[in-house]
N, CA, C and O atoms as CSV, one atom per row, in Angstrom:
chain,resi,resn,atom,element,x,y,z
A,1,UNK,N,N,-2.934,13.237,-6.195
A,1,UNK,CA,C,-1.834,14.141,-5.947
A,1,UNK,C,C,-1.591,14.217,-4.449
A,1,UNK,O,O,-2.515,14.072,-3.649
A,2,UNK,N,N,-0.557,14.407,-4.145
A,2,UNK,CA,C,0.008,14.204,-2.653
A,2,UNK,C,C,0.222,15.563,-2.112
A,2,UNK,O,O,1.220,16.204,-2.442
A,3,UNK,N,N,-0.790,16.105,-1.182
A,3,UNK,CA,C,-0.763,17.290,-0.281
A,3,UNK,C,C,0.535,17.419,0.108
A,3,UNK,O,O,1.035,16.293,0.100
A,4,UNK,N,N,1.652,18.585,0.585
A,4,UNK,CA,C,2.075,18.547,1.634
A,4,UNK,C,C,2.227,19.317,2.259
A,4,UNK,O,O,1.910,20.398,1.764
A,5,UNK,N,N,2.782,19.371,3.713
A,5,UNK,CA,C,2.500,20.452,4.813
A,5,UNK,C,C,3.734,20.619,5.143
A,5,UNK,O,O,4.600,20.093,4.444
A,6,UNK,N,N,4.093,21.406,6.306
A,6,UNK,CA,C,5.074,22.283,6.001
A,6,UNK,C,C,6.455,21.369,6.671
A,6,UNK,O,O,7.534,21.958,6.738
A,7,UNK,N,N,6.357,19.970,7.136
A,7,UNK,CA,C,7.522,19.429,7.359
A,7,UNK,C,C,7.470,18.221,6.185
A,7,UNK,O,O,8.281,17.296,6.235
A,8,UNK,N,N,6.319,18.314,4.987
A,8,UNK,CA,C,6.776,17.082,3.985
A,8,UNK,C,C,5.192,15.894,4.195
A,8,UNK,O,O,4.393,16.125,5.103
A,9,UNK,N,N,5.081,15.257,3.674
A,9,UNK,CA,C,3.645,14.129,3.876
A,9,UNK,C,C,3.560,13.772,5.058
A,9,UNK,O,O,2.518,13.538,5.671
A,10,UNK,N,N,5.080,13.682,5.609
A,10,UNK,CA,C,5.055,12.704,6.679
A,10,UNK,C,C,4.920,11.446,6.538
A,10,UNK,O,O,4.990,11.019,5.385
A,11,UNK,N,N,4.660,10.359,7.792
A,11,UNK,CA,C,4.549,8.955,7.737
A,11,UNK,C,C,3.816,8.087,6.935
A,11,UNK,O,O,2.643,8.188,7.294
A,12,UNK,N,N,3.915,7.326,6.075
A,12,UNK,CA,C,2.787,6.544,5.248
A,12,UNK,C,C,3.327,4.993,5.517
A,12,UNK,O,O,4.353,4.444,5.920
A,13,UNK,N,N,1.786,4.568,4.968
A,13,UNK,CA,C,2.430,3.225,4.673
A,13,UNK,C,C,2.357,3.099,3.215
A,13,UNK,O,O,1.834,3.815,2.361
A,14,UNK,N,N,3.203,1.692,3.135
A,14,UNK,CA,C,3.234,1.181,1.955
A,14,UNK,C,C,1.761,-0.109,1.314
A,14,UNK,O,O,1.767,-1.170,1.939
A,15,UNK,N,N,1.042,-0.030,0.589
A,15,UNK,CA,C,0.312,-0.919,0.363
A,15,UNK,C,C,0.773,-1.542,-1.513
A,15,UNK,O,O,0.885,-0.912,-2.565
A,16,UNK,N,N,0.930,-3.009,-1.180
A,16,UNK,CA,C,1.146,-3.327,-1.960
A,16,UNK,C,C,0.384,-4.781,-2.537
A,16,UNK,O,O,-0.708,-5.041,-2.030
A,17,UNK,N,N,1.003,-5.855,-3.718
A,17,UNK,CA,C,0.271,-7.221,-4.065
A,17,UNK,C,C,0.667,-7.699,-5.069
A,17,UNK,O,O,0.153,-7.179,-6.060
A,18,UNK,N,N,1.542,-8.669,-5.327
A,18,UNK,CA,C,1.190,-9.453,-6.240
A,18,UNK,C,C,0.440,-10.595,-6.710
A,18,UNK,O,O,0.206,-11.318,-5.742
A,19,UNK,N,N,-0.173,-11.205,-8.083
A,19,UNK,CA,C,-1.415,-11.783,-7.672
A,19,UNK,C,C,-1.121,-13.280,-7.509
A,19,UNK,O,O,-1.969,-14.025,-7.017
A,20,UNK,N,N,0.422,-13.854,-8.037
A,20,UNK,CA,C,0.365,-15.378,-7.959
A,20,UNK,C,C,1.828,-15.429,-8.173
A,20,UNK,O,O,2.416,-14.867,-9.096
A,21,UNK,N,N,2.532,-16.370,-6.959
A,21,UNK,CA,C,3.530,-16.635,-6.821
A,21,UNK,C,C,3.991,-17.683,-8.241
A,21,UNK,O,O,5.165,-17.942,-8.505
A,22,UNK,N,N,2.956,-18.126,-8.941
A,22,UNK,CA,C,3.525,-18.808,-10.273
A,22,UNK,C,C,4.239,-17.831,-11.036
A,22,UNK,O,O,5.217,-18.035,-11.755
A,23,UNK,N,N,3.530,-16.516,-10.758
A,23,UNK,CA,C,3.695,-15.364,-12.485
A,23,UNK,C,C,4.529,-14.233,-12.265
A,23,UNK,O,O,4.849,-13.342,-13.052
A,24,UNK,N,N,4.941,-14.473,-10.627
A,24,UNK,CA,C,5.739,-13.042,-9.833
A,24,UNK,C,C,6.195,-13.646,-8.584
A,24,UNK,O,O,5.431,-14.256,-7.835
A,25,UNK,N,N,7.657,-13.447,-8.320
A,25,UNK,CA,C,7.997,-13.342,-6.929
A,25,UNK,C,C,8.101,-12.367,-5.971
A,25,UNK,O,O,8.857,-11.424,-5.737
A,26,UNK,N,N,7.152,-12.851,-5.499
A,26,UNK,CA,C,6.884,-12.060,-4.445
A,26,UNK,C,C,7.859,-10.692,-4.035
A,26,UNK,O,O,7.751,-9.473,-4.170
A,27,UNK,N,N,8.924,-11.685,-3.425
A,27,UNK,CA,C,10.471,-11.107,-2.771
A,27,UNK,C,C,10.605,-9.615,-3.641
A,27,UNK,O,O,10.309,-8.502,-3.208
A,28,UNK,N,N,11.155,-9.967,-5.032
A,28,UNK,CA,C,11.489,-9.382,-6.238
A,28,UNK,C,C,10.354,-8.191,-6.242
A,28,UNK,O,O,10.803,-7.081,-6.529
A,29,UNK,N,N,9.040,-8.262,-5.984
A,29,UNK,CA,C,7.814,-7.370,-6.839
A,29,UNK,C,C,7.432,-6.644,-5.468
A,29,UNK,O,O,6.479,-5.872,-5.580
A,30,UNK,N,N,7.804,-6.711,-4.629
A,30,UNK,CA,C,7.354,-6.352,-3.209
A,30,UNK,C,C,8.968,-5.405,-3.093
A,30,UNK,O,O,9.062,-4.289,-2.582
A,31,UNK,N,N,9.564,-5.816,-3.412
A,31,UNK,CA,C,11.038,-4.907,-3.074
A,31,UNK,C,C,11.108,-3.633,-4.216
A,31,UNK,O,O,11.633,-2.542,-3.993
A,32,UNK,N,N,10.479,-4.026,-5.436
A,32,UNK,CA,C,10.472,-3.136,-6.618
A,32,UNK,C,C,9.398,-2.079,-6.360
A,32,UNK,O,O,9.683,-0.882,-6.391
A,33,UNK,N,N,8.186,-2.515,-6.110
A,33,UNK,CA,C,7.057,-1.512,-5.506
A,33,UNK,C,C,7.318,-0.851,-4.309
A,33,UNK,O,O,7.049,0.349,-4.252
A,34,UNK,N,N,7.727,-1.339,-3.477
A,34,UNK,CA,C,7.939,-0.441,-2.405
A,34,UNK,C,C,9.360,0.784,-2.357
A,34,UNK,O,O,9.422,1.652,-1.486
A,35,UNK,N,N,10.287,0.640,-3.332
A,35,UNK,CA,C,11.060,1.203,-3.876
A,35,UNK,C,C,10.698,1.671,-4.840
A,35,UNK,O,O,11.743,1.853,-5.464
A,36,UNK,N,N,9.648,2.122,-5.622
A,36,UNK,CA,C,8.913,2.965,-6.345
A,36,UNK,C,C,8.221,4.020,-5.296
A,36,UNK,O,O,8.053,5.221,-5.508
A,37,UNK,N,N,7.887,3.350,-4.210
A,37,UNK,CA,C,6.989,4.724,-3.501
A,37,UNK,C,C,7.772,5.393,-2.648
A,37,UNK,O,O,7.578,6.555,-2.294
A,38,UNK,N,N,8.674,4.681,-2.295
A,38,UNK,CA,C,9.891,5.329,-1.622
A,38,UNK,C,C,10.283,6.570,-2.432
A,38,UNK,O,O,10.141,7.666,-1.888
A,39,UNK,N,N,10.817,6.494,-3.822
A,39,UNK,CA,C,10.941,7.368,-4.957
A,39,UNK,C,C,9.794,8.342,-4.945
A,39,UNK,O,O,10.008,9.416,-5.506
A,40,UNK,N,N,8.714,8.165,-4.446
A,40,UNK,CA,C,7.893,9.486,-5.063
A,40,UNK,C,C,7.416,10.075,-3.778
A,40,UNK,O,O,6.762,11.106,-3.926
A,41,UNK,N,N,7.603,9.630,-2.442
A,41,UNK,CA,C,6.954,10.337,-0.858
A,41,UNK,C,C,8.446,10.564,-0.828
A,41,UNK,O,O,8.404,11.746,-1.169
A,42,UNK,N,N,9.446,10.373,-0.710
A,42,UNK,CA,C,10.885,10.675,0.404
A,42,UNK,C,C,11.116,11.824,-0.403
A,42,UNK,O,O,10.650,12.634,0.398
A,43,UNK,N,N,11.498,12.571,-1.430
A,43,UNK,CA,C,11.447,13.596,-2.216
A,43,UNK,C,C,10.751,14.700,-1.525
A,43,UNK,O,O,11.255,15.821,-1.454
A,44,UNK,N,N,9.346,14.343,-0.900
A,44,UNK,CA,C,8.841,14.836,-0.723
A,44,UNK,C,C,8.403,15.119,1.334
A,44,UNK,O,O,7.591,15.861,1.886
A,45,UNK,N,N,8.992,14.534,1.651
A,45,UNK,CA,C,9.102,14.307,3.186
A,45,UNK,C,C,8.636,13.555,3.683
A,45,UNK,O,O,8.418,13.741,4.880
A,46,UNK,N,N,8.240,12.357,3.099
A,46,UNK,CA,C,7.196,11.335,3.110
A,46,UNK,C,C,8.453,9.985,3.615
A,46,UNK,O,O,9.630,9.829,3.288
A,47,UNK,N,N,7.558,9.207,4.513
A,47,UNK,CA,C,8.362,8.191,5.174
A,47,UNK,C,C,7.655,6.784,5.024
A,47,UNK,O,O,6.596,6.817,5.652
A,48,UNK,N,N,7.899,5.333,4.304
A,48,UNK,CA,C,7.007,4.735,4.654
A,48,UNK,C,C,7.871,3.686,6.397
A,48,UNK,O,O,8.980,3.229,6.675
A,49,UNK,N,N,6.723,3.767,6.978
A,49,UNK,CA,C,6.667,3.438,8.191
A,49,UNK,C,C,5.932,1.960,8.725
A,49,UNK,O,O,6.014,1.362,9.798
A,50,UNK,N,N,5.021,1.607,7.187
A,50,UNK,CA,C,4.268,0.687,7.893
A,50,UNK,C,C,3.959,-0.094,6.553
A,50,UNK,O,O,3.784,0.550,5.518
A,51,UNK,N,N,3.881,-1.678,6.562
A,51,UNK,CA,C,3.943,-2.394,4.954
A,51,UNK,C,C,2.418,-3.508,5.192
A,51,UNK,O,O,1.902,-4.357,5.919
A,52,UNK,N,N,2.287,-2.817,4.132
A,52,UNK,CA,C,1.059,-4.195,3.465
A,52,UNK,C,C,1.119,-4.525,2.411
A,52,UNK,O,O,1.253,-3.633,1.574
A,53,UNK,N,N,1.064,-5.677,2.032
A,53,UNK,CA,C,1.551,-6.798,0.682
A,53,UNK,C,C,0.671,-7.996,1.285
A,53,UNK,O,O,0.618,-8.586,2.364
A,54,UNK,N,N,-0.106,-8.074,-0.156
A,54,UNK,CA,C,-0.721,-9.308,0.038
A,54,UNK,C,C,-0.235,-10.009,-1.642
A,54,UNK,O,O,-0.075,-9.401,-2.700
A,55,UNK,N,N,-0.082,-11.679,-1.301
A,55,UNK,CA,C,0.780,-12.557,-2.236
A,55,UNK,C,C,-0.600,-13.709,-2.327
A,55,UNK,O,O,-1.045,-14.443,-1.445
A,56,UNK,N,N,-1.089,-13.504,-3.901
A,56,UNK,CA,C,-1.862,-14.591,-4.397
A,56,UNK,C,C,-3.060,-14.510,-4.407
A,56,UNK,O,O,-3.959,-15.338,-4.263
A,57,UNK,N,N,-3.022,-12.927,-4.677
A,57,UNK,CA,C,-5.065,-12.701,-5.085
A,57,UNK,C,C,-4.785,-11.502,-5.720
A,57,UNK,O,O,-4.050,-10.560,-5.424
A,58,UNK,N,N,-5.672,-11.778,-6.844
A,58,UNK,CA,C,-6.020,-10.893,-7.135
A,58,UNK,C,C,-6.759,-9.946,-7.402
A,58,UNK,O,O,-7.976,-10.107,-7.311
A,59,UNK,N,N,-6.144,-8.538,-7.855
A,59,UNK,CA,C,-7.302,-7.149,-7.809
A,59,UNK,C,C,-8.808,-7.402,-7.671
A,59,UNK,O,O,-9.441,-6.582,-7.007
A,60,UNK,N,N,-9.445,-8.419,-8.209
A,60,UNK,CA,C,-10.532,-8.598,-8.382
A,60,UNK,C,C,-11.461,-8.826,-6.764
A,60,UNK,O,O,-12.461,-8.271,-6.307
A,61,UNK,N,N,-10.716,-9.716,-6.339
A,61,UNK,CA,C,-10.770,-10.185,-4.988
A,61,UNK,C,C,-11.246,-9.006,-3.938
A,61,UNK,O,O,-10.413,-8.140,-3.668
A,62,UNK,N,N,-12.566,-8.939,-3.331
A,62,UNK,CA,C,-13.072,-7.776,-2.654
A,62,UNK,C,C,-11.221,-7.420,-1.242
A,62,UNK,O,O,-10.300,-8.183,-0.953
A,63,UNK,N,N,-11.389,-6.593,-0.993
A,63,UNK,CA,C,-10.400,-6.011,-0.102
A,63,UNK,C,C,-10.527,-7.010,1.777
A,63,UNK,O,O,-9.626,-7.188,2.597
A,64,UNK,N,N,-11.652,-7.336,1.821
A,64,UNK,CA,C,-11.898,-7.866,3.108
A,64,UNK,C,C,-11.586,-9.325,3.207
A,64,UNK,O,O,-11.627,-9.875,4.308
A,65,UNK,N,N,-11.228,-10.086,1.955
A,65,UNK,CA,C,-10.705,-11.283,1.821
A,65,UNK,C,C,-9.242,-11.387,1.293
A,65,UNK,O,O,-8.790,-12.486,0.973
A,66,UNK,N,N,-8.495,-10.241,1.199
A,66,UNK,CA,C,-7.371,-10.359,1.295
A,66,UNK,C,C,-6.500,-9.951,2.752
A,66,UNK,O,O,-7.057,-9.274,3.616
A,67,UNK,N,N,-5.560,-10.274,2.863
A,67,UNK,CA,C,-5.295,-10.486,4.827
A,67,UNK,C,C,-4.566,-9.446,4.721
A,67,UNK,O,O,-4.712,-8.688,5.680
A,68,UNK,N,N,-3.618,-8.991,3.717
A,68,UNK,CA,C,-2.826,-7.889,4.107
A,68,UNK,C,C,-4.157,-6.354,3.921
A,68,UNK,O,O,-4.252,-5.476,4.779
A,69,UNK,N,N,-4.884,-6.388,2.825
A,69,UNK,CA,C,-5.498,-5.694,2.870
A,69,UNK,C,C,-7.020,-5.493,4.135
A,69,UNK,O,O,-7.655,-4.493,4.468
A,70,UNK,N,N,-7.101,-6.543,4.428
A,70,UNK,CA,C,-7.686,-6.366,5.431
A,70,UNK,C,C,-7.865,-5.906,6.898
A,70,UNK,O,O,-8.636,-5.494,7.765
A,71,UNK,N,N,-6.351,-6.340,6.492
A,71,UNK,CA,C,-5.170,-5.350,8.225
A,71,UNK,C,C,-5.064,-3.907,7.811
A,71,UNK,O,O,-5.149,-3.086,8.724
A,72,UNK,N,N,-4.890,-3.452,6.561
A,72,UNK,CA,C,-5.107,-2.153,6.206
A,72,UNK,C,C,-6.205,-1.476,6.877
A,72,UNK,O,O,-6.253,-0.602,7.743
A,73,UNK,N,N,-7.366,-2.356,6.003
A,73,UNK,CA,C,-8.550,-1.630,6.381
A,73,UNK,C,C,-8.512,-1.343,8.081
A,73,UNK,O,O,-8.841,-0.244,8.526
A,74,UNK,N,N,-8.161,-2.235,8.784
A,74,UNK,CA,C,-8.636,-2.474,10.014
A,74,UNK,C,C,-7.348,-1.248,10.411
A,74,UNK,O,O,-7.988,-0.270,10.796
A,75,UNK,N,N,-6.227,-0.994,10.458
A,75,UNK,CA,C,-5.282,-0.364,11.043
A,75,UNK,C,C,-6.030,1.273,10.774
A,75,UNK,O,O,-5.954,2.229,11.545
A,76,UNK,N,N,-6.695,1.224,9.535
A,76,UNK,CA,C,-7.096,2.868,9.072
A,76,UNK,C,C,-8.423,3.088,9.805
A,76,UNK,O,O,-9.114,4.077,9.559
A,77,UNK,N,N,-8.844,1.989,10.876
A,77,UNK,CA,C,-10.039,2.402,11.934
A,77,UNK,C,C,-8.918,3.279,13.100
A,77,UNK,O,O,-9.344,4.230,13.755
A,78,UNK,N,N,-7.644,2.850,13.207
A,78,UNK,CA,C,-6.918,2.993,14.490
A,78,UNK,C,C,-6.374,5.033,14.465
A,78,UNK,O,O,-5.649,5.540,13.609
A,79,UNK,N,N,-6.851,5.581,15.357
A,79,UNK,CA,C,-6.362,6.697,15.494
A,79,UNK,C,C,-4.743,6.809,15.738
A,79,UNK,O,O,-4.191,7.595,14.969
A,80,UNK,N,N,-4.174,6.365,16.376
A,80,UNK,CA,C,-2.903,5.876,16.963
A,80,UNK,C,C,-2.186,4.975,16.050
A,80,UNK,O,O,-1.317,4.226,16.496
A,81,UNK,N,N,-2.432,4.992,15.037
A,81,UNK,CA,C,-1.634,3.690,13.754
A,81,UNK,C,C,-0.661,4.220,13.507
A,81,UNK,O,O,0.037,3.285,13.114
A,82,UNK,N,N,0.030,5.250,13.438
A,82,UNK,CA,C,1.401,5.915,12.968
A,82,UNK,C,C,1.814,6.391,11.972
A,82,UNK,O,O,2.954,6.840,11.857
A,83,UNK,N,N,0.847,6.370,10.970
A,83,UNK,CA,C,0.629,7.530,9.702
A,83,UNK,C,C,-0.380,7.638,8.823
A,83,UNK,O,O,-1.252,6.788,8.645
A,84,UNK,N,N,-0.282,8.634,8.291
A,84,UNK,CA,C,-1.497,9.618,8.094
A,84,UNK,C,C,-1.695,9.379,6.499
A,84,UNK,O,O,-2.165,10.427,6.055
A,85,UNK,N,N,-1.526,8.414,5.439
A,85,UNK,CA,C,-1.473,7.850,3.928
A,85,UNK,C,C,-1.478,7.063,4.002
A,85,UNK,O,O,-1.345,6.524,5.100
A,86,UNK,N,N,-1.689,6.179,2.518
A,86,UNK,CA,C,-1.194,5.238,2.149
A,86,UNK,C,C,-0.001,5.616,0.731
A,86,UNK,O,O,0.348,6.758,0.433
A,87,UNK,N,N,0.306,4.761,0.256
A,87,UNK,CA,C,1.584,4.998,-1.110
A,87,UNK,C,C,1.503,3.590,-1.643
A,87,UNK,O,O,1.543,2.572,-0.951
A,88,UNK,N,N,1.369,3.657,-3.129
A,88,UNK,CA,C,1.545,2.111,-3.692
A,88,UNK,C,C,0.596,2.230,-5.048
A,88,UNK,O,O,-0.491,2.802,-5.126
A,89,UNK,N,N,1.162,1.676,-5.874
A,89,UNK,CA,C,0.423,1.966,-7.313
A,89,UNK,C,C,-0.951,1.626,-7.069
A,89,UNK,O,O,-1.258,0.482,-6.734
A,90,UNK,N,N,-1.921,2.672,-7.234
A,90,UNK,CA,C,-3.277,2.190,-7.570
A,90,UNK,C,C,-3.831,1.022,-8.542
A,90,UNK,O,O,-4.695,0.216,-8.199
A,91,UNK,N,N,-3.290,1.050,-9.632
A,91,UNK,CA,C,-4.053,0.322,-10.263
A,91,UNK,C,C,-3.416,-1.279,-10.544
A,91,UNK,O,O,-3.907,-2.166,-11.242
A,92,UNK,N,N,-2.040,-1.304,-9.669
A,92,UNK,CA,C,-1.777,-2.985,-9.390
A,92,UNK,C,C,-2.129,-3.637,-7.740
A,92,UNK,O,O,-2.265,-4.730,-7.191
A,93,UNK,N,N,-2.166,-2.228,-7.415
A,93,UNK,CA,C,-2.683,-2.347,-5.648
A,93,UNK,C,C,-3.898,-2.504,-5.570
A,93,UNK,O,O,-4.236,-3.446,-4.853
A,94,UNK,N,N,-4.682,-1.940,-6.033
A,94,UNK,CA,C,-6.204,-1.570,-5.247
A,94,UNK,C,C,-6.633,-2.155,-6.520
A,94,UNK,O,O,-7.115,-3.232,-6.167
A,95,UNK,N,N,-6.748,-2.072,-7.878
A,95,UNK,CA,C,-7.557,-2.186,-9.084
A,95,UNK,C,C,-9.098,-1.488,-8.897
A,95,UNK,O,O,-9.440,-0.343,-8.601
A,96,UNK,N,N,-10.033,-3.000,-9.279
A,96,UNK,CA,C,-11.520,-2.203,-9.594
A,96,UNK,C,C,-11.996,-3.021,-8.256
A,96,UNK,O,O,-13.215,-2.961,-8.418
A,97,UNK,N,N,-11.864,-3.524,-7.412
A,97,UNK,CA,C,-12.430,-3.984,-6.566
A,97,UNK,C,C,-12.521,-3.142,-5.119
A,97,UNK,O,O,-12.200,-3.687,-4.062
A,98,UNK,N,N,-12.925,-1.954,-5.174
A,98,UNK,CA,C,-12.608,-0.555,-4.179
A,98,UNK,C,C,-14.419,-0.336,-3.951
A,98,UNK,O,O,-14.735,0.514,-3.118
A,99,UNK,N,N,-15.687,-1.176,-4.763
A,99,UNK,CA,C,-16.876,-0.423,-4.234
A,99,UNK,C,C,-17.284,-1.205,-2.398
A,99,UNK,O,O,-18.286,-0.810,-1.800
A,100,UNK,N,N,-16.298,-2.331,-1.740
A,100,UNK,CA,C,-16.564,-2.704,-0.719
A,100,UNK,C,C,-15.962,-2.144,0.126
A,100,UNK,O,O,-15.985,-2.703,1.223
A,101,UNK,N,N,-15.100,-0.709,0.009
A,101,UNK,CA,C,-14.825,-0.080,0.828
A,101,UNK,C,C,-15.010,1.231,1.477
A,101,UNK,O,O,-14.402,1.498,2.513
């Protein structure tokens, strides 16, 4: 559930993935997801500000061997990164591969 404070969530990013350019285009599944989270933070004062999409691995795949997710990880060390969430379906984004983080 998404806290909010008294001007809205504020800044998020978007984290997103599809797992194989054979079974999903990219373009298409990356424009549809991120226009799903748009729909559920902007309602709410929520902005996404910052995108991660990784194309051709999947959920299974630990988080530190995927590149978009790995810039995640690494941007959420940064005090100064420019927002304070993430937004993006859990269970096509992240799945079960979350105990290496």
């Amino acid at each position: 559930m998404l806290d909010e404070v008294d001007d809205g969530i504020g800044p998020l990013a978007f984290f997103g993935r599809c797992s194989t350019e054979d079974n999903q285009d990219p373009k298409t599944s990356r424009a549809w997801q991120v226009a799903n989270a748009r729909n559920v933070v902007e309602p709410r004062g929520g902005e996404i500000v910052a995108e991660f999409f990784d194309v051709g691995f999947s959920r299974s795949v630990p988080w530190e061997r995927r590149p978009e997710s790995a810039r995640l990880l690494a941007e959420l060390k940064r005090p100064d990164r420019g927002w304070s969430g993430v937004a993006g379906e859990g269970g096509r984004a992240v799945g079960t591969a979350t105990s290496s983080l």
